[in-house]
GUNU-59247 format. One record per residue (C-alpha): residue in three letters; z negated, y, x. Coordinates in steps of 0.02 Angstrom, whole numbers, plus 50000, padded with zeros to 5 digits. Layout:
# residues N
ALAZYX/...
//
This chain:
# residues 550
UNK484134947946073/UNK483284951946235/UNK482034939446321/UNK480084942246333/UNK479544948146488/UNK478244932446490/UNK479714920246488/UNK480624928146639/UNK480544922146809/UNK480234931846940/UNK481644930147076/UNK481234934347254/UNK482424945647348/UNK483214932847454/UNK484794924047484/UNK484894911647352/UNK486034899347412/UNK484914898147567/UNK483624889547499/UNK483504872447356/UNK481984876347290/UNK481954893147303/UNK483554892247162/UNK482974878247086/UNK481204885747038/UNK481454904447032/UNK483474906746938/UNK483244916046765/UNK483164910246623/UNK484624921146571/UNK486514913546639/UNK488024918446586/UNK489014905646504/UNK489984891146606/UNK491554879446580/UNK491034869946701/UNK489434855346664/UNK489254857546845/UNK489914869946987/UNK490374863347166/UNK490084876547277/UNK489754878747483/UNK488804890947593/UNK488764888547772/UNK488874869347806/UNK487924866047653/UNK488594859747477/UNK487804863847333/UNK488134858647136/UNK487464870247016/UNK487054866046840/UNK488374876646735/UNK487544876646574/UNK485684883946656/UNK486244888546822/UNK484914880646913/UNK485554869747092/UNK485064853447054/UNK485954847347219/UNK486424848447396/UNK486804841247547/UNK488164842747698/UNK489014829347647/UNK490254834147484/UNK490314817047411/UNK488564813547373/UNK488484832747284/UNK489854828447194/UNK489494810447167/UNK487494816347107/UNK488354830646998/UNK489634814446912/UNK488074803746877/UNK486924815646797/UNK488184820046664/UNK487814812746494/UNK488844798946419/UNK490074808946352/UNK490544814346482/UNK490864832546576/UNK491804841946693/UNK491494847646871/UNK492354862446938/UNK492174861747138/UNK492344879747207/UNK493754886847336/UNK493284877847535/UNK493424863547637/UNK492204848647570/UNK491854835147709/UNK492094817547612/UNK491194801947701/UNK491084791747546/UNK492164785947374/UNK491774796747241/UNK491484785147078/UNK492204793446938/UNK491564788446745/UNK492324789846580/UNK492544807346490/UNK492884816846669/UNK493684831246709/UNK493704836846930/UNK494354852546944/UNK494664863847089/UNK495214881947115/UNK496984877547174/UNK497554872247347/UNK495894882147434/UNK494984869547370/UNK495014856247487/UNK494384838947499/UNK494624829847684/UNK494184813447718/UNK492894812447878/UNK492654793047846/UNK493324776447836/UNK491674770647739/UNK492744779347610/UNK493604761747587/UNK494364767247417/UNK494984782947452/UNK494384800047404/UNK494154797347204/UNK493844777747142/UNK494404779146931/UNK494134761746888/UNK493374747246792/UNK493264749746589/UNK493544769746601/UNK494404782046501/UNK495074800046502/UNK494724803746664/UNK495764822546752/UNK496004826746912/UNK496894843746944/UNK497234859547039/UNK496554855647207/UNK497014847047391/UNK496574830147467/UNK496814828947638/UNK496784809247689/UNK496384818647876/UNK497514801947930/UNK495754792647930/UNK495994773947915/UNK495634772347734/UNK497144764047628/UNK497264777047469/UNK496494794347421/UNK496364790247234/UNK496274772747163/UNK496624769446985/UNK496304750946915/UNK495794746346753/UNK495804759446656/UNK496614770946483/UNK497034788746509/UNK497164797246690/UNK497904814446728/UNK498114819246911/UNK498754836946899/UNK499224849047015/UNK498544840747153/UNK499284841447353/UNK499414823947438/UNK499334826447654/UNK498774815847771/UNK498434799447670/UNK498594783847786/UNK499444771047682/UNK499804779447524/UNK499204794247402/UNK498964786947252/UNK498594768147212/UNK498744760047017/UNK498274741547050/UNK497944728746910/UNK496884715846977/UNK497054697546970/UNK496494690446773/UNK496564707246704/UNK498284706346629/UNK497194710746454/UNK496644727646536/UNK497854736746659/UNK497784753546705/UNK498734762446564/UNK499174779046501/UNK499354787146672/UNK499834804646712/UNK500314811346870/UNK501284828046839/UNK501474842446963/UNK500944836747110/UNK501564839047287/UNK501714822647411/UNK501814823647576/UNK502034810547698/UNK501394797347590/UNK501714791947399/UNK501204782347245/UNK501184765147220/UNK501204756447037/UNK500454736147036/UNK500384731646873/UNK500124747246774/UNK500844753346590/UNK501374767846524/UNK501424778246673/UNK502324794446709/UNK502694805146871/UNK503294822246827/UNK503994838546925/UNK503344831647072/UNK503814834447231/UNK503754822347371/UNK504134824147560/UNK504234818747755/UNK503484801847669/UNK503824787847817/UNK502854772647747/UNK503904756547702/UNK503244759847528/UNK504394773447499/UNK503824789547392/UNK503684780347241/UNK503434761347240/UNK503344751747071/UNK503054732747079/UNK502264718646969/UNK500794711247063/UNK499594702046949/UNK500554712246787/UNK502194715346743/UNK502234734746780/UNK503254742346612/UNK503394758446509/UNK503464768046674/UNK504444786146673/UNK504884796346832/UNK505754810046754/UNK506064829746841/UNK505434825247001/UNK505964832847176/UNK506154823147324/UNK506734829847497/UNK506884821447699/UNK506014804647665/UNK506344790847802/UNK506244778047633/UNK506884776947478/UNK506324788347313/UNK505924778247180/UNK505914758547203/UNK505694745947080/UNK505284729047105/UNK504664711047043/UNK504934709346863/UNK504844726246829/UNK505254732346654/UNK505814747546532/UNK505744758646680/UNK506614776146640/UNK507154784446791/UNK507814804546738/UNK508534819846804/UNK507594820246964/UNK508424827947134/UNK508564816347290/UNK508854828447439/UNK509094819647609/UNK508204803447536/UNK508294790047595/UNK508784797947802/UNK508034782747914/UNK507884765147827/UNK509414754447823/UNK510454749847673/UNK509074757447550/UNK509604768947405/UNK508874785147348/UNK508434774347204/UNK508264757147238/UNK507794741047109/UNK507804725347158/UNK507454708647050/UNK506164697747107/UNK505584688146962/UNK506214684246780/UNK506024698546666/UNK506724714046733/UNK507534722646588/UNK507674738046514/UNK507904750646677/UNK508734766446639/UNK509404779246793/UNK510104792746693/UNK510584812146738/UNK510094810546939/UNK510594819847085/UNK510704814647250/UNK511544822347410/UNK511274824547611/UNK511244838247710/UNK511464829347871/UNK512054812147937/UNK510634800047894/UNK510074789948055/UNK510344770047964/UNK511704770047820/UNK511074776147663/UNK511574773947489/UNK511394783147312/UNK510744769047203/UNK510554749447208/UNK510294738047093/UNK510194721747186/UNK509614704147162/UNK508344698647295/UNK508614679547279/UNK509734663547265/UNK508324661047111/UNK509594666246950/UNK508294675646857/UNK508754686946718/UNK509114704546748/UNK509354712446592/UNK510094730646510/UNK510334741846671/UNK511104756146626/UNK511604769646768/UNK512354785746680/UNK512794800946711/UNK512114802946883/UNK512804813747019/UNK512954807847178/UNK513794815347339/UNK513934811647531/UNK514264828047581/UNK515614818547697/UNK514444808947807/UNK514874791647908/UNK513134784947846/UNK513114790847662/UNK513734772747641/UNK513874768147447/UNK513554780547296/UNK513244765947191/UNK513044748347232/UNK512394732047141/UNK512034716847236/UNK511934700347201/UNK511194689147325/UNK512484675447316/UNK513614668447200/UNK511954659047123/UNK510974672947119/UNK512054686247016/UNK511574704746960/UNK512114704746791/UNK512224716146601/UNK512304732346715/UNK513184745046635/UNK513914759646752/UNK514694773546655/UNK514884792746670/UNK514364796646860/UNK515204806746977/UNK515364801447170/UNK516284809547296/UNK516274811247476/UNK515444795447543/UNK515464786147707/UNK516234769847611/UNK516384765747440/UNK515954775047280/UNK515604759947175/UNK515314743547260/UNK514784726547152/UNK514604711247233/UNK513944694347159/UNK513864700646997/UNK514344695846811/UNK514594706346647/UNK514814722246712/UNK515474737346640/UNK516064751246756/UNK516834765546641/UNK517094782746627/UNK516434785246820/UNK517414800146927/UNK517534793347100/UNK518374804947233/UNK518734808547421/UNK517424794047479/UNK517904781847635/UNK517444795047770/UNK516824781147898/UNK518494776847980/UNK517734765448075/UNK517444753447919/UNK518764740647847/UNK519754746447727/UNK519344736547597/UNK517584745947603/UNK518244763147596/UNK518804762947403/UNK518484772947252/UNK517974753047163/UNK517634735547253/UNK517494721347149/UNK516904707547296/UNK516454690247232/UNK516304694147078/UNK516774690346884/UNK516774695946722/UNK516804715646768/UNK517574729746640/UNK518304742646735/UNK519094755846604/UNK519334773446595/UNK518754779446796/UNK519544791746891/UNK519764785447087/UNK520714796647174/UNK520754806547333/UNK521464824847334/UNK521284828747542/UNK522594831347644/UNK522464817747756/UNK521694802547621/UNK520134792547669/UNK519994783447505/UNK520964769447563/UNK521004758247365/UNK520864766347201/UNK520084750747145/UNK519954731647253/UNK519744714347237/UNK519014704147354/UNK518174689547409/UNK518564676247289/UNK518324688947124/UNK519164683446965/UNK519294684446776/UNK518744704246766/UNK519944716846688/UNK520434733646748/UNK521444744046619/UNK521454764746559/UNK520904770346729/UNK521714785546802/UNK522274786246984/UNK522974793947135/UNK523194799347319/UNK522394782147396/UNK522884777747547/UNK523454762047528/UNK523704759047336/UNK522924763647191/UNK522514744747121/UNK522534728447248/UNK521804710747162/UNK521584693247204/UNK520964686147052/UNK522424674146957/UNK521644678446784/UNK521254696646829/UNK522244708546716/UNK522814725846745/UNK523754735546622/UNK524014751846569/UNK522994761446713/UNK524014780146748/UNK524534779746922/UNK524844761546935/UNK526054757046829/UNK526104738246781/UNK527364735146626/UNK528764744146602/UNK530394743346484/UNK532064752746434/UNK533714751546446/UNK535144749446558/UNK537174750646523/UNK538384738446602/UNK539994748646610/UNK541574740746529/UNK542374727646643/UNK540894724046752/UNK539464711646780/UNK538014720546839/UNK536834735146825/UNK535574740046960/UNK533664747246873/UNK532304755146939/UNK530864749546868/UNK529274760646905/UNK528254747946925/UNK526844746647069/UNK527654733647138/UNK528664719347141/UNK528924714946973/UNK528354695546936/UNK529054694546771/UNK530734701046692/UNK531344700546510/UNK533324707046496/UNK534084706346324/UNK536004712546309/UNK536564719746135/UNK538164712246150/UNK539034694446191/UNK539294696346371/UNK539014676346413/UNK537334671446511/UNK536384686646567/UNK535024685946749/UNK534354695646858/UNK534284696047057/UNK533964708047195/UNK532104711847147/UNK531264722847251/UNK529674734947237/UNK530754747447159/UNK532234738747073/UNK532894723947027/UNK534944721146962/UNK535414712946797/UNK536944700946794/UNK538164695346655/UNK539324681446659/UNK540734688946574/UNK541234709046593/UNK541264717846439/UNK542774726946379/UNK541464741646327/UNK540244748346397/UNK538364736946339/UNK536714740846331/UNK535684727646383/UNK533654729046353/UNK532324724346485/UNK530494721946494/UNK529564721646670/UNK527894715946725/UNK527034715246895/UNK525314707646932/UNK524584709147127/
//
C-alpha cells in the first residue's frame, strides 16, 4: 500500500549525511527495514547513529563514544542492538553497556581506537547487575594508550565477545573481575570464542562459568601471560579453555592460580609458548590457597620452533608455598608435548612441590607423549600420591650441559608415594642423551615402579635410593629372575648367569638331590656360582631364585 502524497516529506537534494537536521527533519517516512535498533555510521570526521527502525539520525558528534554511548541509552529496556558501520571510530570515553545488548561491527574494518586515558575502563564497561550482553565481529585497538583493559566485565550473567581482534591494549584485553563482597554475584556465563589476541590477553578474577574458544593469541609480553585465571575476592571455577591457538608469547598460555577450581584445559596448540620467561610452562597452575581441585589438561599440544631465550617447560603443576593446602584431582592426559631438541625446552611435564611441607599431591599423569627435551620428560619433586602411567617418554636430555640425573625419561626427587607403571622411557638415537629411564633422588622413598618398558638410556634404565622403593617386573630392567642350573657328576660348583640389572641382593638355590650344604659365592652383575659340599655321583639340578634391588 503506497503512502499519501500529504504524508511524504519533501527531501532536499543535498548530501544527507552533511547536515543533523537536515536528516533528522526531512528523511521519508518510507525506510526499508533494519536489524539494527541503531546504525553507527561515519562521514568525514563526523559520527553519526541512525535510528534503524525510522531511519532518522538522532545523533552525532566527532567523538565515537558519546554516538555510541547516546545510541546504548536511548534503547528501551529490553534492550537492542547497535550495528557500528565499516571505519575507524575515535574512542575518548568508556562506553557503558546495559542489559539485553548486542555491538556489532562489520568485521575487522570496523575499528574502535582508543584516543584517551579518560577511558579508565577500557573501550566497553559490561558491568553491575547486567545480562546478555554481545560483542562481535569488529577490532579494538587499545592504540597502547595508558588505560588498563579494553573491555571490562564485572558483575554480571551472560557475555559473548565474538569475533573480535585484541591490538594494542596496555595491560590486558579483556578483564573479568569480581569485586570485593560480591561473592553472591560474579561475572558468570562468559563467552569469549573466536577471537584473535595480540600482544595482550585475558585475565579471569573471580569469575564462573567461563569459556575461551578457537582463539588465537600472540606476541603477548605482559607478566599476565595470554590467559591468566586467578581467585581474587572469588574462587574463579567452571572455567573451559578448549581449541584455542597460541603462538611466540614471551609468557606462559594458560595460567591458573589461587584456589582455582574445575578448570578444563582441552586440545589447544601451544606453538613457541612460553619463548622468554624462566621456568614457566606453556600451561602453568600453581596452588596458592586451599581449594584447588578439579583441573583437567587433556588432548594438548605443545612444541618450539626455536631455542627459547630462559628455559621453558610443557606444563607445571606446582605448589607455591611451605602452606600444605589441598590440591586436589589433577589429571594431565593425553597431551603431546615435544622439544624439537632444544637446550631450553627444559621439562615436558613437571609438578612441583615447594618443599617437603608443602607437597603437590592426587595428580594423576597418564597417556602423554614427550620426546626431545632439553632435560627431563617427567620431573616430580615434593610430591605425594602420584600416578605416572601409560606416558611415552623418548630421546629427551639434549642439554649436555645439565647433570645427569636431570636428563631422564622419569625423576622422582624428594618425593613419596608415586605409581610409576606401564611408561615407555627410552632413547632410540645413535649417540643416547636420555641418560635414566627412570631416577630416584633426593631423599625419595616408598613409591613403586613396576610394568614399565625400557631401553637405550645412557646410563641405566632404573637407578633408586629409596629402601622401601620396589621395582619389579619393568621389560628392560630385569629385577627377579629364576631357573635352573646342573652340577655335573663329581663336582661342587656351577657358575649362572643371572640376567638381572645388577648385582643380585638376594639368592634362593634349592638342589633336587642330597648333595650336603649347598651356597653361593662369586656374585657379580652378571653371575654368581652355586656350591655343594659333597660332589654328586650324577649329574643334579639344583633350582635358584634371584633378586636385585638398587
Amino acid at each position: 500500500m503506497s503512502v499519501p502524497d500529504e504524508l511524504r516529506r519533501y527531501v532536499p537534494r543535498t548530501d544527507l549525511y552533511d547536515s543533523y537536521d537536515l536528516i533528522h527533519y526531512h528523511m521519508p517516512i518510507e525506510q526499508p527495514p533494519s536489524t539494527a535498533s541503531y546504525i553507527i555510521f561515519k562521514k568525514g570526521n563526523k559520527i553519526y547513529a541512525k535510528n534503524g527502525v525510522y531511519g532518522h539520525i538522532e545523533f552525532e558528534g566527532t567523538d565515537a563514544a558519546t554516538v555510541i554511548q547516546s545510541a546504548i541509552d536511548a534503547l528501551p529496556t529490553q534492550g537492542g542492538k547497535i550495528l557500528i558501520k565499516s571505519g575507524e571510530y575515535p574512542i575518548s570515553s568508556t562506553i557503558v553497556c546495559k542489559s539485553n545488548l548486542t555491538i556489532e561491527g562489520e568485521g575487522l574494518s570496523t575499528v574502535l581506537k582508543l584516543t584517551s586515558d579518560a577511558a579508565s575502563l577500557g573501550i566497553f564497561q559490561v558491568a553491575y547487575n547486567l545480562q546478555d550482553v554481545q560483542i562481535k565481529n569488529l577490532m579494538l585497538d587499545g592504540n597502547n594508550v595508558n588505560v588498563s583493559r579494553l573491555i571490562f566485565i564485572r558483575k554480571v550473567q551472560g557475555v559473548t565477545l565474538q569475533n573480535i581482534m585484541f591490538k594494542n591494549a596496555y595491560e590486558m584485553s579483556v578483564q573479568v573481575f569480581c569485586g570485593v563482597g560480591e561473592d553472591d554475584s560474579p561475572p558468570r556465563n562468559i563467552a569469549v570464542q573466536g577471537c584473535f589476541f595480540e600482544d595482550k590477553g585475558i585475565i579471569i578474577s573471580g569469575g564462573e562459568r567461563v569459556e575461551i574458544s578457537n582463539c588465537v593469541f600472540t606476541n603477548v609480553t605482559k607478566y599476565y601471560g595470554c590467559i591468566h585465571i586467578t581467585s581474587t575476592n572469588h574462587q574463579a571455577k567452571l572455567i573451559t579453555i578448549a581449541s584455542n591457538v597460541f603462538y611466540d608469547n614471551e609468557r606462559f598460555g594458560v595460567g591458573v592460580y589461587g584456589n582455582s577450581s574445575d578448570i578444563s584445559i582441552l586440545n589447544n596448540v601451544f606453538y613457541d609458548t612460553p619463548t622468554n620467561y624462566s621456568d614457566t610452562g606453556a600451561i602453568h597452575i600453581s596452588c596458592e590457597s586451599d581449594g584447588m581441585k578439579n583441573i583437567a589438561v587433556i588432548g594438548n599440544t605443545i612444541t618450539w620452533s626455536s631455542n627459547p631465550s630462559a628455559t621453558a617447560n610443557g606444563i607445571v603443576v606446582a605448589q607455591q608455598t611451605s602452606t600444605e593446602f589441598t590440591l586436589e584431582n589433577v589429571a594431565v592426559i593425553g597431551n603431546t608435548i615435544d622439544g624439537q631438541n632444544f637446550t631450553n625446552t627444559n621439562t615436558g611435564i613437571y609438578l612441583h612441590g615447594y618443599s617437603s611441607a608443602g607437597q603437590v599431591r592426587s595428580v594423576t599423569v597418564m597417556g602423554n607423549t614427550i620426546r626431545n627435551m632439553g632435560r627431563t620428560g617427567i620431573t616430580i619433586t615434593y610430591s605425594s600420591r602420584v600416578t605416572v602411567s601409560g606416558n611415552t617418554i623418548k630421546d629427551c636430555g639434549k642439554n649436555t650441559s645439565a647433570p645427569a640425573e636431570d636428563r631422564a625419561g622419569i625423576r622422582l626427587a624428594s618425593s613419596n608415594n608415586i605409581e610409576v607403571y606401564g611408561n615407555i622411557a627410552v632413547d632410540e638415537q645413535a649417540t643416547p642423551t636420555q641418560q635414566y629411564g627412570i631416577i630416584e633422588t633426593g631423599g625419595s622413598d616408598n613409591n613403586r615402579i613396576y610394568n614399565n618398558q625400557l631401553s637405550g638410556n645412557a646410563i641405566t634404565q632404573i637407578s633408586t635410593v629409596g629402601a622401601n622403593t620396589e621395582v619389579f617386573k619393568n621389560k628392560g630392567f630385569v629385577t627377579e629372575n629364576s631357573g635352573t642350573a646342573t652340577i655335573s657328576a663329581g663336582s661342587t660348583s656351577v657358575t649362572v648367569n643371572h640376567g638381572l640389572a645388577g648385582t643380585p641382593t638376594t639368592i634362593i638355590v634349592t638342589p633336587s638331590g642330597d648333595i650336603g650344604d649347598v651356597w653361593v659365592g662369586s656374585v657379580t652383575s652378571t653371575s654368581f656360582t652355586i656350591y655343594c659340599e659333597t660332589a654328586p655321583s650324577s649329574d643334579t639340578t639344583v633350582y635358584w631364585y634371584a633378586e636385585y634391588k638398587s
